[in-house]
N, CA, C and O atoms as CSV, one atom per row, in Angstrom:
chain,resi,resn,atom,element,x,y,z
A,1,UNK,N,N,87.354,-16.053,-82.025
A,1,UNK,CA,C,87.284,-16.296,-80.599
A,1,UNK,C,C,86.563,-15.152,-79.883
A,1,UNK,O,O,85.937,-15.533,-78.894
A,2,UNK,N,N,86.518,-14.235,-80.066
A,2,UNK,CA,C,86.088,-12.792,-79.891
A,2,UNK,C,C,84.439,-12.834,-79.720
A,2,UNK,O,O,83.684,-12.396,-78.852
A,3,UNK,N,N,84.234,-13.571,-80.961
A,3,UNK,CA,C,82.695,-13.830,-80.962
A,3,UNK,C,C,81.836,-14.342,-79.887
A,3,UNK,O,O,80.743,-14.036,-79.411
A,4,UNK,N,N,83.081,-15.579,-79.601
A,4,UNK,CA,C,82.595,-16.741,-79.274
A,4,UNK,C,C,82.486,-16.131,-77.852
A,4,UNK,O,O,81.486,-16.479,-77.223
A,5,UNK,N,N,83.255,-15.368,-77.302
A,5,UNK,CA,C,83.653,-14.822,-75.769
A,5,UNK,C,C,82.147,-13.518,-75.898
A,5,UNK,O,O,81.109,-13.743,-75.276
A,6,UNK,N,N,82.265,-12.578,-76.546
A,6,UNK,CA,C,81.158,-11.487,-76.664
A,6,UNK,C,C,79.954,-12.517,-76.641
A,6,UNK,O,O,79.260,-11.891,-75.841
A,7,UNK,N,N,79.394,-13.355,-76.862
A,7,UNK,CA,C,78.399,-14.563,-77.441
A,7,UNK,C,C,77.996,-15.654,-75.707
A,7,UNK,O,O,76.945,-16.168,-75.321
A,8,UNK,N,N,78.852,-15.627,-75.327
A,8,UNK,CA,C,78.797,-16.111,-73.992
A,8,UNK,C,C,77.646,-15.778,-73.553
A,8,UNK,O,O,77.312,-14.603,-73.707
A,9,UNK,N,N,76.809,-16.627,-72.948
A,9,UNK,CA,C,75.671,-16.755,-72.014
A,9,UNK,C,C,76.393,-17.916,-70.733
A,9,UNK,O,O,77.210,-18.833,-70.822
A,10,UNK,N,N,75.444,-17.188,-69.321
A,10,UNK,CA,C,75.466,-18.050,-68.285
A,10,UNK,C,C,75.021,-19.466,-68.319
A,10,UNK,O,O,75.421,-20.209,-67.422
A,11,UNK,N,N,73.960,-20.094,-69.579
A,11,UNK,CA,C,74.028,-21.002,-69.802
A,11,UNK,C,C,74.162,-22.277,-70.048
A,11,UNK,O,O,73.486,-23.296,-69.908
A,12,UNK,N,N,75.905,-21.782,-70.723
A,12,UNK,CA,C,76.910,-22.557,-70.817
A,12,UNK,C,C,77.708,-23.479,-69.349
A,12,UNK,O,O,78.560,-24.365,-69.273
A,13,UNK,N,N,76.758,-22.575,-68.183
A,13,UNK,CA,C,77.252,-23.566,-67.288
A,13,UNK,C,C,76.336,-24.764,-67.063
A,13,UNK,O,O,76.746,-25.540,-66.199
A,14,UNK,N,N,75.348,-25.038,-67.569
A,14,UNK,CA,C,74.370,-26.331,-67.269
A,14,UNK,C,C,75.530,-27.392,-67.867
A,14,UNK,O,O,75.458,-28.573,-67.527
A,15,UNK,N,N,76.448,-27.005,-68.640
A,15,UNK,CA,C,76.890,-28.293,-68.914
A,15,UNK,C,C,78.136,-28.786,-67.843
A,15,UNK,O,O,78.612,-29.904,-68.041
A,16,UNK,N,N,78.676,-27.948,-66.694
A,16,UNK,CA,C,78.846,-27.913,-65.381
A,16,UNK,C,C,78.209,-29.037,-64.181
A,16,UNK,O,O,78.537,-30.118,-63.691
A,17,UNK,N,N,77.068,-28.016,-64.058
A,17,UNK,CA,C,76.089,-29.070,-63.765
A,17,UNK,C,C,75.412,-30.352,-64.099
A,17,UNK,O,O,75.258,-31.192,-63.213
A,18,UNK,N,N,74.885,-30.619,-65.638
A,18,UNK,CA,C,74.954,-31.834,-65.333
A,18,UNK,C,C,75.766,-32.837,-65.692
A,18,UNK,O,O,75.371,-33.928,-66.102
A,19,UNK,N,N,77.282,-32.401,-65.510
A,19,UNK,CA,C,78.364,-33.320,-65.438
A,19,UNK,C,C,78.394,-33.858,-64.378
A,19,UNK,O,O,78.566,-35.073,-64.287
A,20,UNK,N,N,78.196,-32.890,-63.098
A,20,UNK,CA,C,78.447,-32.859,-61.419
A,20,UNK,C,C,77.306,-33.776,-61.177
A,20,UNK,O,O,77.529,-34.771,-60.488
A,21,UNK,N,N,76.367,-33.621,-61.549
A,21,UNK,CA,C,75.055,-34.062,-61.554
A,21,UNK,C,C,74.975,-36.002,-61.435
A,21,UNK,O,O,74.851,-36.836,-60.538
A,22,UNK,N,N,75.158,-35.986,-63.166
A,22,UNK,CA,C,75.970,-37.377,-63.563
A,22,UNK,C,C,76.777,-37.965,-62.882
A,22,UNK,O,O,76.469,-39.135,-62.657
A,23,UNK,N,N,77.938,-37.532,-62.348
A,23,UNK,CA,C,79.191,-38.045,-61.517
A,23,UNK,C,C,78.988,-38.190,-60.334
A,23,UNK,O,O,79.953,-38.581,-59.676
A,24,UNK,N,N,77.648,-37.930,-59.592
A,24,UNK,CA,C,77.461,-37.911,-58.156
A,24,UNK,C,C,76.765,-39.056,-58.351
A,24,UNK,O,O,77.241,-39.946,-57.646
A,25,UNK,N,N,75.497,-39.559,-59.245
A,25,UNK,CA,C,74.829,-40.552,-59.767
A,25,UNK,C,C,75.533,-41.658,-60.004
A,25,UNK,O,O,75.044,-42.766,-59.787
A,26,UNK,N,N,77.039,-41.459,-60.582
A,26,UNK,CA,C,77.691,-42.657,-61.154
A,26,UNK,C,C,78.326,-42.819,-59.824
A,26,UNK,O,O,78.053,-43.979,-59.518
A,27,UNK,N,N,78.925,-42.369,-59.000
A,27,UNK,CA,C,79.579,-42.619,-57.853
A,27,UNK,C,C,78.776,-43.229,-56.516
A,27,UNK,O,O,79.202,-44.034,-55.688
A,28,UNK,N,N,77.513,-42.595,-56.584
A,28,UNK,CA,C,76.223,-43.754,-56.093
A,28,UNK,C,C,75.617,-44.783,-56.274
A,28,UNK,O,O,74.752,-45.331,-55.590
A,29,UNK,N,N,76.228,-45.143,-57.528
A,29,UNK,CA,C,75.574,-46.556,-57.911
A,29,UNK,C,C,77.376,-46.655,-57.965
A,29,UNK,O,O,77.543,-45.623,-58.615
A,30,UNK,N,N,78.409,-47.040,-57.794
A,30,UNK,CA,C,79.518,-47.384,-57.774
A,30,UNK,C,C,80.618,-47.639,-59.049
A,30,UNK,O,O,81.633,-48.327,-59.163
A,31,UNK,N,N,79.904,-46.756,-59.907
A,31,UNK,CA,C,80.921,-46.698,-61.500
A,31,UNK,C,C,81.655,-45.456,-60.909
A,31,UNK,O,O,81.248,-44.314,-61.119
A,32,UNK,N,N,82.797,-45.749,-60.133
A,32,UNK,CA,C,83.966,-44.937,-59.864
A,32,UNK,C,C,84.963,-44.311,-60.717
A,32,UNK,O,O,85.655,-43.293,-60.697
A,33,UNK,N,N,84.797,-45.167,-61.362
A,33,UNK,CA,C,85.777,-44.749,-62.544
A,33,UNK,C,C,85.350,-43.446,-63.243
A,33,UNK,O,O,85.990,-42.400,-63.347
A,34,UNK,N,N,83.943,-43.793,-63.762
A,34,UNK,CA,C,83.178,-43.086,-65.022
A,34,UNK,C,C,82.817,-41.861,-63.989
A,34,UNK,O,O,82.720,-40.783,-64.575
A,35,UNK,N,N,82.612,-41.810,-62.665
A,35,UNK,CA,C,82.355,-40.522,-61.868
A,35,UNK,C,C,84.099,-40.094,-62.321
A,35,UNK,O,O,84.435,-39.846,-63.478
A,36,UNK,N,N,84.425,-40.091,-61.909
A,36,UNK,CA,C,85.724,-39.424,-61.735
A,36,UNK,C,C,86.227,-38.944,-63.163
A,36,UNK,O,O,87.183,-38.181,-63.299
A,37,UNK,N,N,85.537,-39.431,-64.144
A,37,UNK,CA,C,86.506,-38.978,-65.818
A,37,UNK,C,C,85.141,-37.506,-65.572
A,37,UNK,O,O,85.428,-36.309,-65.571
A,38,UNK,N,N,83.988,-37.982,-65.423
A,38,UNK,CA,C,83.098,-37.018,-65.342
A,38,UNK,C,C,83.314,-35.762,-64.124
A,38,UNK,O,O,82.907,-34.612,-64.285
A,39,UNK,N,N,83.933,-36.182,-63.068
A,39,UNK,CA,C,84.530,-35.037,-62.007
A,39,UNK,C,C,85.389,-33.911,-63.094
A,39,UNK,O,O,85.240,-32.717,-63.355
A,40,UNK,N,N,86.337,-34.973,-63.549
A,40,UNK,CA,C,87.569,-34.045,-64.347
A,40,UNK,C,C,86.707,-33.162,-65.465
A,40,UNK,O,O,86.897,-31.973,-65.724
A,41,UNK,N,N,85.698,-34.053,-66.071
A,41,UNK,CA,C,85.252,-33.058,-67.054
A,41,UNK,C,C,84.481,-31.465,-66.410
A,41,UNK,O,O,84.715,-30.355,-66.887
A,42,UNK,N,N,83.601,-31.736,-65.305
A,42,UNK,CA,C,83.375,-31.136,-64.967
A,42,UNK,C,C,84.339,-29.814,-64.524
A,42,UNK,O,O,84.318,-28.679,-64.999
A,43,UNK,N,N,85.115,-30.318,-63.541
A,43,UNK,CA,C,86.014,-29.521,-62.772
A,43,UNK,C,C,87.277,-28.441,-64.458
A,43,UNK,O,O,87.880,-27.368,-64.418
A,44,UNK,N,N,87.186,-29.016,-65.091
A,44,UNK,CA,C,87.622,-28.274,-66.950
A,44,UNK,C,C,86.460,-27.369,-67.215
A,44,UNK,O,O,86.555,-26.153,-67.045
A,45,UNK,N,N,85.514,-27.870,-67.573
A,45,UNK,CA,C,84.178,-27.212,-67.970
A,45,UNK,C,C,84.749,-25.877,-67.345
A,45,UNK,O,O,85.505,-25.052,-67.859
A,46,UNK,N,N,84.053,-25.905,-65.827
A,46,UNK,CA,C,83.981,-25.203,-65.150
A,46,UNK,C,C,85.263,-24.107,-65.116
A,46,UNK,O,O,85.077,-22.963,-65.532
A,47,UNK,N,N,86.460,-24.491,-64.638
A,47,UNK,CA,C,87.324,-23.535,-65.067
A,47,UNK,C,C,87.715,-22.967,-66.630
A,47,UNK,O,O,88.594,-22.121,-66.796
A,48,UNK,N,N,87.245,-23.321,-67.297
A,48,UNK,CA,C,87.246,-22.513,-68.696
A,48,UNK,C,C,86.044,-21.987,-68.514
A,48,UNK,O,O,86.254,-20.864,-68.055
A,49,UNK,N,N,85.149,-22.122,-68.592
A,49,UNK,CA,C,83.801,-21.170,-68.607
A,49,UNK,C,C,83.996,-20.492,-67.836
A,49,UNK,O,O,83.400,-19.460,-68.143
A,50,UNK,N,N,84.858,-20.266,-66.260
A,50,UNK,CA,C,85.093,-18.885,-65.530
A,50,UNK,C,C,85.571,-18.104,-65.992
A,50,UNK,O,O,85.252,-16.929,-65.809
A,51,UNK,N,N,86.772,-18.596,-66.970
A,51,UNK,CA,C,87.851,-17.771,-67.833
A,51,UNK,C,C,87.607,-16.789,-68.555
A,51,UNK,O,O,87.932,-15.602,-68.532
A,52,UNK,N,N,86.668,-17.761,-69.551
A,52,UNK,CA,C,85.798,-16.925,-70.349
A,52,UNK,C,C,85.010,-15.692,-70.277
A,52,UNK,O,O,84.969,-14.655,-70.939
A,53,UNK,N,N,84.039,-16.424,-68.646
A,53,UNK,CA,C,83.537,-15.140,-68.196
A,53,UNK,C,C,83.833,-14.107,-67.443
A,53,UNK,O,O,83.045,-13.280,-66.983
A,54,UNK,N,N,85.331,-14.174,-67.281
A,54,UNK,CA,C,85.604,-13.059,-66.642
A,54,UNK,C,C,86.435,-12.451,-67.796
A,54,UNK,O,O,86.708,-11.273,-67.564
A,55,UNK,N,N,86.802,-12.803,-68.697
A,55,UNK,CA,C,87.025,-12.250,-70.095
A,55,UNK,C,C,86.112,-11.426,-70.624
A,55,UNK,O,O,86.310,-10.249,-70.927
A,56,UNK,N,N,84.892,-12.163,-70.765
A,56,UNK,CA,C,83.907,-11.142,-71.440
A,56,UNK,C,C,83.551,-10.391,-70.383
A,56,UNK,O,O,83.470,-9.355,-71.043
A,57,UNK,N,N,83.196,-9.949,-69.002
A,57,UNK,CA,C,83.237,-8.650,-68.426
A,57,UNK,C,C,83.843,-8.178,-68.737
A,57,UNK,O,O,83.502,-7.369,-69.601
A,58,UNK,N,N,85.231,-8.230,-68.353
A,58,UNK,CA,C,86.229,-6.810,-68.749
A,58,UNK,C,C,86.584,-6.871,-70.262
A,58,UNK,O,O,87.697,-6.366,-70.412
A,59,UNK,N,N,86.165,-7.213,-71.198
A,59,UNK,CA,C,86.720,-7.004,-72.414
A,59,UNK,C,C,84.825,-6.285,-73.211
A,59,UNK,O,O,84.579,-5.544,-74.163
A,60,UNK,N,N,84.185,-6.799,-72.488
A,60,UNK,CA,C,82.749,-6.266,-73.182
A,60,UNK,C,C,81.869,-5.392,-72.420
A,60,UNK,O,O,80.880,-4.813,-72.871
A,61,UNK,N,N,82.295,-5.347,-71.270
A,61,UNK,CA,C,81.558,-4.287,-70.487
A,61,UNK,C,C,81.316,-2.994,-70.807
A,61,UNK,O,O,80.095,-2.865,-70.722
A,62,UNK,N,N,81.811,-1.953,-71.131
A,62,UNK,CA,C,81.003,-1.360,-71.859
A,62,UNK,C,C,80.295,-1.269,-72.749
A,62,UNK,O,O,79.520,-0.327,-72.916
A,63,UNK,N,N,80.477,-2.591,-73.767
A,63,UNK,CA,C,79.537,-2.213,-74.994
A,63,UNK,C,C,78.548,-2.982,-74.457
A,63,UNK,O,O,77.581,-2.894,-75.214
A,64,UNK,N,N,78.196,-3.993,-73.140
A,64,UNK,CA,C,76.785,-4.678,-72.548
A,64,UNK,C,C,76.003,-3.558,-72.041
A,64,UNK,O,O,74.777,-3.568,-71.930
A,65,UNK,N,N,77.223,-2.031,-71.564
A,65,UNK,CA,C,76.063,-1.373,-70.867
A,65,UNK,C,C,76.136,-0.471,-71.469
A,65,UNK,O,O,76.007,0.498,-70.722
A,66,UNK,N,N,76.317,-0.103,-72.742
A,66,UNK,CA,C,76.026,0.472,-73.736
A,66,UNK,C,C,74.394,-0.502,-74.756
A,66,UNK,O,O,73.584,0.128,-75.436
A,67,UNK,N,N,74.365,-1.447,-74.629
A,67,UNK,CA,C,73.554,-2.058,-75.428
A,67,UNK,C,C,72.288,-1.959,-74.304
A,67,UNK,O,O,71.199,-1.712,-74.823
A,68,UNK,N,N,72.292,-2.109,-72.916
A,68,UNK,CA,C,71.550,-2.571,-72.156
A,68,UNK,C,C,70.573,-0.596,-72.147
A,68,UNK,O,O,69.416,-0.176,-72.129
A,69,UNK,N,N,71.714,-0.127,-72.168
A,69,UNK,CA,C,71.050,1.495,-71.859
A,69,UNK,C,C,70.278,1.969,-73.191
A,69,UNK,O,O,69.288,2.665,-72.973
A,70,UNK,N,N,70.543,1.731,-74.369
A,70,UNK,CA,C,70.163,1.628,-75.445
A,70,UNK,C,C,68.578,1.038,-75.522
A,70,UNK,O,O,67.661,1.737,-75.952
A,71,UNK,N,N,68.388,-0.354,-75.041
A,71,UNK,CA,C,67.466,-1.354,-75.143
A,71,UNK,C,C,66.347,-0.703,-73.865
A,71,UNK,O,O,65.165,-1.044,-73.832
A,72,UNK,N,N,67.053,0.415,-72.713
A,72,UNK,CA,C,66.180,0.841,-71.856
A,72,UNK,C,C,65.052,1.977,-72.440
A,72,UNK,O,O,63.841,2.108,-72.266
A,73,UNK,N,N,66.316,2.914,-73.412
A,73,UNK,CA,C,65.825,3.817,-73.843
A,73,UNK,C,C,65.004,3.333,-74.798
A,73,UNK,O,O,63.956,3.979,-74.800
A,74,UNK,N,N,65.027,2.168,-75.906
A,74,UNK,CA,C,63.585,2.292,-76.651
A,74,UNK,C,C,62.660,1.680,-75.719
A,74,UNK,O,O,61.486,1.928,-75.994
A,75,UNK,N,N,62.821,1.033,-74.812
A,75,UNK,CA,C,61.294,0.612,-74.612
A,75,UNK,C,C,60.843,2.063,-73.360
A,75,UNK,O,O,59.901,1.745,-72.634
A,76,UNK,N,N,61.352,3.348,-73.124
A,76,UNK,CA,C,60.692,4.228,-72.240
A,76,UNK,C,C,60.104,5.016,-73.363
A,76,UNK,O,O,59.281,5.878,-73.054
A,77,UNK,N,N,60.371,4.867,-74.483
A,77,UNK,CA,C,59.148,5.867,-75.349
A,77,UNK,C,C,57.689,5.622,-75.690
A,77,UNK,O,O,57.047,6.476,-76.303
């Protein structure tokens, strides 16, 4: 799990979006139903992927700005 949290990209929220995306589409053409399983998925998505990412700040933050200061210093030589 560790991985999977250190491994996190912002990314992972397109699948956020085009749930929200989808469910606004299905609720405009009047599949109410299928918007709304797609709301819930969304509105899950979304709160686990916050979780996550506020997990990996405080659990990886120093070693991002340890890697990031690292990655500054080879490319200034």
């Amino acid at each position: 799990m560790h991985r999977a949290v250190e491994g996190l990209t912002p990314a992972y929220f397109a699948l956020v979006m085009a749930s929200g995306i989808i469910s606004v589409g299905m609720n405009l053409e009047g599949f109410d139903a299928i918007s709304w399983v797609l709301l819930v998925i969304c509105a899950s998505a979304f709160a686990v992927l916050l979780c996550l990412t506020a997990w990996r700040f405080v659990a990886y933050r120093q070693a991002t700005s340890f890697r990031n200061r690292l990655a500054g210093a080879r490319l200034c030589r």
